[in-house]
N, C-alpha and C positions, 0 to 999 in steps of 0.2 A: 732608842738605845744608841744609835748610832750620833748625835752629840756630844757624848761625854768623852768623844774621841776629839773632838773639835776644843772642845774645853781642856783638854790634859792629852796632848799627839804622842807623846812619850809615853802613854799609859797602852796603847793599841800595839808597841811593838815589843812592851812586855808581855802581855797578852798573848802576843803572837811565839814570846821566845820562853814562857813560865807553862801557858798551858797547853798552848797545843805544840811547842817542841818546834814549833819553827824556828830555822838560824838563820833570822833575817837580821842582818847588820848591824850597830848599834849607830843612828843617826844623828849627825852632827848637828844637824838643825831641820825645823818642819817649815815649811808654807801654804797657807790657805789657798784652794787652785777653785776657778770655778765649775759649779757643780752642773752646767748646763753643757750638754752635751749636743745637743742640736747645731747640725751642720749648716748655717745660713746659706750658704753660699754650694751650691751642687759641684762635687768634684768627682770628675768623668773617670772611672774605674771599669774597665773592662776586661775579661776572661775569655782567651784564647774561642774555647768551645766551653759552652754550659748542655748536658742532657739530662732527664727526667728518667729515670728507670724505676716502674712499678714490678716490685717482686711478690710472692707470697708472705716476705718478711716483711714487706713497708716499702716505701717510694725512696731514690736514693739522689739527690744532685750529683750528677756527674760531672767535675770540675778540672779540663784538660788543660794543662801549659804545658806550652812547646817551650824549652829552654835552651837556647846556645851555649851559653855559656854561664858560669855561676854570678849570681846578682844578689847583694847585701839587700838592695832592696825589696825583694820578694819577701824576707824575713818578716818585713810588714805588713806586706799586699795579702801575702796570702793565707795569715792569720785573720784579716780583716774581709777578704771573700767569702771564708768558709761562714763565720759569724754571721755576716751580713744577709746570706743566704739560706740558713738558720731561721735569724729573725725574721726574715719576710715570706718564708713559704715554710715552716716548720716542718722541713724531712729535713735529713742527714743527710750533708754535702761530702763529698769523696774528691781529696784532691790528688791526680795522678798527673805527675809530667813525664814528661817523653822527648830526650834525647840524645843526639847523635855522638856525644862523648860522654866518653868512663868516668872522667873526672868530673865531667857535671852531673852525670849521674852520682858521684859518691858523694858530690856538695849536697844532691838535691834530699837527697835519702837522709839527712841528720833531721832527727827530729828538733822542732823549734819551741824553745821552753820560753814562755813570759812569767815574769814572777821571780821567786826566791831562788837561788840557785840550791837545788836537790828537792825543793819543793812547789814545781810551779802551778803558779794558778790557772797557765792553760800550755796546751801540750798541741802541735802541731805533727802529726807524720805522714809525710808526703808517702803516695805510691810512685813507685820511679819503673819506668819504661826505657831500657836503655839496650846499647850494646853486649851488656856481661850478662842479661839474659834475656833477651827475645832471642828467641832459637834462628839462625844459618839457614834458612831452606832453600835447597840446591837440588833438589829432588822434585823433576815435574810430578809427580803422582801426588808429592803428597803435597806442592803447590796447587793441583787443579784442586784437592780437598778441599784448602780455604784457602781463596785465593785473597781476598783482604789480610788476612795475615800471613801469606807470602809478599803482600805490598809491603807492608806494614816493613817483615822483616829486608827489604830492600832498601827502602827511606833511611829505616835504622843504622841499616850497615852501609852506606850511601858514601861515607867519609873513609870506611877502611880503607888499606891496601889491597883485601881481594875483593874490591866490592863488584869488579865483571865479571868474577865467576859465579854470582850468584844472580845473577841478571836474566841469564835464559830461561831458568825453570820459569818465574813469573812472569816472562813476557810469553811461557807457551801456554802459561794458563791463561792470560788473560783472552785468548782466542776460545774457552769456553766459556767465556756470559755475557751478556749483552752488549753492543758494543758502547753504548753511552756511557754506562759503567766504567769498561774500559778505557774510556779517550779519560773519564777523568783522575782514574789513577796513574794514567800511564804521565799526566801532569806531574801526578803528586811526586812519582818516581825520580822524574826526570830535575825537581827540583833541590831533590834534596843530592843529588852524584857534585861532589865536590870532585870528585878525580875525572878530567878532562877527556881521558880513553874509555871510563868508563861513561862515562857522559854518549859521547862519540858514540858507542859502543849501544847503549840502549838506544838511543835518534834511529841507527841505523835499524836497528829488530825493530820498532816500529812503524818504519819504512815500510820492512819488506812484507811485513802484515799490512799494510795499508790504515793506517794509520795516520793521519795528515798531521806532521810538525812542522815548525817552526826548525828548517835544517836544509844546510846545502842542497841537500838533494832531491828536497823538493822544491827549493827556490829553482834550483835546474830545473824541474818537472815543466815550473811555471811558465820559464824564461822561452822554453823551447815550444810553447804553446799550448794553451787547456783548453779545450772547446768551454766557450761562452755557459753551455747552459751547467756543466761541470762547476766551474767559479763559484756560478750563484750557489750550486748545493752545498759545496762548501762552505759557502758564506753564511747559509741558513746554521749548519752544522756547528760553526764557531759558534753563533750567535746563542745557540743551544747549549753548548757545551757551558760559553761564560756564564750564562743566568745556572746553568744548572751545578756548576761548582759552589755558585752562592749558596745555592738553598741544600745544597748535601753538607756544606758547614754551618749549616743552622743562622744565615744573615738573613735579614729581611732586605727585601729587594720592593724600593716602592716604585710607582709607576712611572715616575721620573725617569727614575735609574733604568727600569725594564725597556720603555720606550724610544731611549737614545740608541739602547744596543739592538734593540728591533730593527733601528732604520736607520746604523752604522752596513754601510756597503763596501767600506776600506777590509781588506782581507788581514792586511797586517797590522793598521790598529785592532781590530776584534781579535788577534793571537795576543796581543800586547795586552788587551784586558783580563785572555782569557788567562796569560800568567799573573798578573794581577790580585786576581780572584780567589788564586791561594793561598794567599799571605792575606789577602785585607781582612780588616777589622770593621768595617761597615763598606755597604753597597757603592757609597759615592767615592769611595778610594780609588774604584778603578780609574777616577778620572783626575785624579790629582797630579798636577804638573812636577815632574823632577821623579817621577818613579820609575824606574826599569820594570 
């Protein structure tokens, strides 16, 4: 059935504008396009975070970007992740990004229409995680509640103008759970503080909980002298921390990668990886030259 469009192109966008009421444009001219779709050539597409969520509904992809700032090209990508992730494991992909401004959030949140304009053939709606609603929590009780989304809402709000006064409550929670937990949210935290005081301001509550950063005042700690066997536990501690930031964002970490960091002894390259760790996109990043 689908020839007689090939044979007469003007007849398919009657079809489209007589029977089924679409007001798809009146075309100045057609051209024959090839019908093979087969991607020769592998082009490297990757997704911030992918998670697998089994419900009593069905299984759901969980498809997280982190977005700075608004990007035309996403219009593409992430029409083309959802599909792609569709085709190849057949559950329903969910895409949620998550960022630190209103106005990316209010770019991210327009749904993406491909197709006819008022009729399209596929519809995109992002879920957006941003500042105008992940809730403020400034409230240790009900930061100790949940303390992930007392992180959560820190990161978030990491770029405001009051982003220190909501800094205590989660750094008091974070002293109720484990601490490995902790050292690597107290990362995540500390990554996202664009305001220098407040920056300053979380290094130091770290500190005074004992928390080992990367911060004047533990470069004092060092300067003024650690006992030897202190260093090494530290040193195991970073080593722990970097492989274990990988695997809590879902990277594979192969033995390569695992091994050099096993038997890195440098205290300040192993911090250097271990911020690394948060932003990369695969295991061997942490070792790419020109990275802060």
């Amino acid at each position: 059935m689908h020839r007689i469009f090939q044979k007469d192109p003007a007849l398919l966008t009657r079809a489209l504008q007589q029977v089924l009421g679409v007001p798809i444009p009146e075309p100045r001219e057609f051209a024959a396009m090839n019908v093979d779709l087969t991607e020769v050539e592998p082009v490297e597409r990757r997704v911030d975070t992918l998670l697998r969520a089994e419900t009593d509904e069905g299984v759901y992809l969980l498809v997280v970007e982190s977005q700075g700032e608004p990007d035309q090209r996403k219009w593409g990508s992430w029409p083309y992740y959802l599909s792609y992730l569709y085709e190849k494991y057949r559950c329903d992909p969910v895409l949620i990004v998550v960022t630190q401004s209103s106005a990316t959030a209010r770019w991210a949140a327009q749904p993406i229409h491909l197709g006819v304009r008022g009729c399209p053939s596929l519809t995109v709606r992002p879920l957006v995680l941003g500042p105008d609603n992940v809730p403020v929590i400034a409230d240790e009780r009900e930061a100790e509640r949940d303390v992930p989304l007392a992180v959560l809402s820190a990161m978030t709000h990491g770029r405001g103008r009051n982003s220190a006064v909501i800094l205590e409550s989660p750094a008091a929670a974070l002293r109720t759970i484990d601490a490995d937990s902790a050292a690597v949210f107290v990362q995540f935290v500390d990554s996202c503080l664009a305001d220098p005081r407040a920056q300053q301001m979380w290094r130091d509550l770290m500190t005074a909980i004992n928390y080992f950063w990367r911060h004047p005042l533990a470069e004092q700690v060092r300067a003024e002298g650690r006992e030897e066997g202190r260093e090494e536990g530290m040193i195991r501690e970073r080593v722990q921390m970097t492989l274990q930031i990988l695997e809590w964002r879902g990277i594979l970490v192969p033995d390569s990668v695992r091994n050099r960091v096993e038997a890195c002894s440098d205290l300040e390259q192993l911090e250097v990886w271990a911020q690394r760790a948060v932003h990369a996109s695969r295991a061997e990043d942490l070792f790419a030259e020109g990275r802060s």
